[in-house]
N, C-alpha and C positions, 0 to 999 in steps of 0.2 A: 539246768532245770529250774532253778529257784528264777532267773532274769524271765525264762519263758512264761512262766506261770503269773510274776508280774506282770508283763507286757502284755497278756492276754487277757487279763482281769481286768486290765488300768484300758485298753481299748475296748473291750467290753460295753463298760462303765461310759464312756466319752461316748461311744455311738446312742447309749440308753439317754446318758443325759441331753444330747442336744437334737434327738430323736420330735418331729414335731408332735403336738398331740391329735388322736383322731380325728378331731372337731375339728379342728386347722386345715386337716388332708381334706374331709367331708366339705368342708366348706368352699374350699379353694376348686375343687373340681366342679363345684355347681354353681363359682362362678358369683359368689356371697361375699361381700367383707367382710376380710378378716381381722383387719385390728392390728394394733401390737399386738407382736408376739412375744410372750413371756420367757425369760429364758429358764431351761429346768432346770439349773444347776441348785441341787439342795444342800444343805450346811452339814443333814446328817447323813447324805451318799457320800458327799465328799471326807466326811472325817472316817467314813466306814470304809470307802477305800484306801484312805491313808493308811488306817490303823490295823488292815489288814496285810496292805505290802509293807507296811515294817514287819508286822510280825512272820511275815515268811521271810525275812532276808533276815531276822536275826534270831529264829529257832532253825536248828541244822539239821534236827527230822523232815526228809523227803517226807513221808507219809503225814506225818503231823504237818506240814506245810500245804500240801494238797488235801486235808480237812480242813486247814484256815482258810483256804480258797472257795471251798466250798459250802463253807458256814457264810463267808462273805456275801457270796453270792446268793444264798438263800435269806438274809438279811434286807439285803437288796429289792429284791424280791417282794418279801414282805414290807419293806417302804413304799414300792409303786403301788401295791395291793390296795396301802392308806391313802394314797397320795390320789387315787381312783376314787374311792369312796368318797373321799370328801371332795373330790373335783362333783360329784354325782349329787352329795347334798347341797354344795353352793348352786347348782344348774337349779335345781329345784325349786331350795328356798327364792333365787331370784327370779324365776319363772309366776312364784305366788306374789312377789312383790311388782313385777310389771304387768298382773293383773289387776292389782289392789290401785294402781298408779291411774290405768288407763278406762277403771269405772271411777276412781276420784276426779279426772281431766271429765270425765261424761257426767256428772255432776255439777259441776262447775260449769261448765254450757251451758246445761239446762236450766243454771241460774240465770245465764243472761251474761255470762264473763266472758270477754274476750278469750279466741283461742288459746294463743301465747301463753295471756298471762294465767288462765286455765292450768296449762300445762305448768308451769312454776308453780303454783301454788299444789300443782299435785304432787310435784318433786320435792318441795320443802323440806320433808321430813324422810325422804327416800335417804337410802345408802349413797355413799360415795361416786357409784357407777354413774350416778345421773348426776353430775356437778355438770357437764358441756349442757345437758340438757335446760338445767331451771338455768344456767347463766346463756344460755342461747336466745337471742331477738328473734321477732316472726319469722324474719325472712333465712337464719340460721336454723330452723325447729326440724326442718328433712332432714338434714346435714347431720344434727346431733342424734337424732334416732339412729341412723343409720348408723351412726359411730356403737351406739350404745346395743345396737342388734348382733353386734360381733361378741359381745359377751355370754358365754355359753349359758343358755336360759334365757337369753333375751331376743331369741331368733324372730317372735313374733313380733320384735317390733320394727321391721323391715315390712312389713304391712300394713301396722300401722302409718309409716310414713309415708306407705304408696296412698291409703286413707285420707291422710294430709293434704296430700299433692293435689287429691282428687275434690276435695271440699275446696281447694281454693281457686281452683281449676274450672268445675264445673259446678259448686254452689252446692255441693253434696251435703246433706244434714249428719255433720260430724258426728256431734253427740251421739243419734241413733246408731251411725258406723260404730262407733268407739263401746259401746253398749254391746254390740253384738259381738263384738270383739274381746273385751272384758269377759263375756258369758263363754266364748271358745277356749280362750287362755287358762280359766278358771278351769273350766271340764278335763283339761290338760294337765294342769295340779290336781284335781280329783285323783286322774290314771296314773299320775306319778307315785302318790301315796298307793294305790291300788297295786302297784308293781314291786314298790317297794315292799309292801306286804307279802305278796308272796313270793316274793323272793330271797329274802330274809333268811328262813328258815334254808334253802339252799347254801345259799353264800357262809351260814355260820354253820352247818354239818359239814362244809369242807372245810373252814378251818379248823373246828375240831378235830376232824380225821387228820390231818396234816400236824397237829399238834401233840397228839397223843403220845406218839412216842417218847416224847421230852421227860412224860407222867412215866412211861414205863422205864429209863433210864433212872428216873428219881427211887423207883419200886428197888433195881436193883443196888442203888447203893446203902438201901435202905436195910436191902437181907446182907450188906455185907458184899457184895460181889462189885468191880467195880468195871463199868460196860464203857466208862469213857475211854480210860487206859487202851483198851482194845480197840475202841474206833477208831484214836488219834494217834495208834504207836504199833501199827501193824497193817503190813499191804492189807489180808484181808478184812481187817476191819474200815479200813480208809474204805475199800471197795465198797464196804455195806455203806457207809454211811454218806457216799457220795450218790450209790444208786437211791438210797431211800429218800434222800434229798431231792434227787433230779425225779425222782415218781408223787413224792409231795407236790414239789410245786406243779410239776405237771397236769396232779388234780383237781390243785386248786385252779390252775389258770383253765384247765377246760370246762370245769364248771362255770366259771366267771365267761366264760365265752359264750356256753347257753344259754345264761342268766339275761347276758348282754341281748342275745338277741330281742330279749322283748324289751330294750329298751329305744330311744330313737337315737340312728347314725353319729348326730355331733353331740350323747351322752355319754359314748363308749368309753369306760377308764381302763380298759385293758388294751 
């Protein structure tokens, strides 16, 4: 029982971790670069699975070893949940920042600067993500957009670089592209914040609901009574505390499924 219940958890876990992310799936079917691909392995999936198949090969309760599996797994859970949200803030904040980039490059035009060096001095002070970009020559600047459009939040600038291609091509007045383009991207961060908004209030009534219980185990050791003993050292309490488990996350993940929808396809953290 106890080797089953590892093997099951520990492959679990390995399909979770090297599972690609939506954006990558989204991307790759429409045919978009993709980029390096990051690998998911986290420092605290990984100790949260270790620390859990120890602890059922060396406590000898069946029952309490199938609630360590199932706390693990709802641990787990609750990591991808963060691991979401904050994939969803970095898309964002970098989305306001390759708007901020490509009205600074539209400025700088309409100084009279060379495109190129335009575009490097609109990078200067950007993040990391744009280092190919301000270190890239005229004739490298498609190349590095395109690299930098794989970044989830930077989809827009695969358009930008068609933009590019097109001004040097056919004499296009960049600046004015790059302006109108700045003013789309920006409307985009507007609806991000807008979404975020109301969906907030969503995404944190199902973590509450999913958490509450923890508040009512704490009530009962509080009168005296004590609710864990029973979850973790009795078939039907394992039973309870694995259904309540697998109904928790279930709520939250379906919520975060509706939420999602109103977000765009390569946003999705669920």
């Amino acid at each position: 029982m106890t080797t089953v219940l590892c093997s099951s958890f520990a492959a679990a876990v390995a399909v979770w971790l090297r599972r690609p992310d939506d954006w990558i799936v989204v991307r790759y079917r429409l045919g978009r670069p993709i980029g390096e691909i990051q690998p998911r392995v986290l420092p605290s999936s990984l100790v949260a699975v270790g620390a859990t198949c120890l602890a059922v090969v060396v406590i000898p309760s069946t029952a309490t070893q199938v609630a360590l599996v199932a706390l693990g797994a709802a641990g787990l859970f609750a990591l991808k949940l963060r691991r979401g949200a904050r994939g969803r803030a970095d898309a964002a904040a970098f989305r306001a920042e390759v708007a901020r980039v490509v009205r600074s490059a539209s400025a700088e035009l309409r100084a009279g600067v060379d495109p190129a060096a335009a575009l490097h001095a609109a990078t200067s002070d950007a993040s990391s993500a744009w280092t190919s970009v301000h270190a890239a020559d005229a004739a490298d600047v498609r190349t590095a957009l395109q690299a930098v459009a794989s970044t989830p939040g930077g989809e827009s600038l695969a358009d930008v670089s068609a933009a590019w291609n097109l001004a040097e091509q056919a004499g296009a007045p960049l600046a004015v592209i790059l302006d109108r383009m700045a003013t789309s991207i920006q409307a985009e961060v507007e609806l991000d914040r807008e979404v975020a908004v109301e969906a907030g209030p969503a995404r944190a009534t199902a973590r509450l609901m999913a958490v509450l219980p923890i508040f009512g185990l704490g009530l009962g050791l509080l009168l005296g009574v004590n609710p864990v003993a029973v979850l973790v050292g009795s078939g039907l309490g394992v039973t309870c505390l694995v259904g309540g488990l697998a109904l928790a996350c279930c709520g939250v993940w379906w919520i975060e499924r509706i939420v999602s929808a109103l977000d765009r396809p390569d946003r999705v953290g669920m």
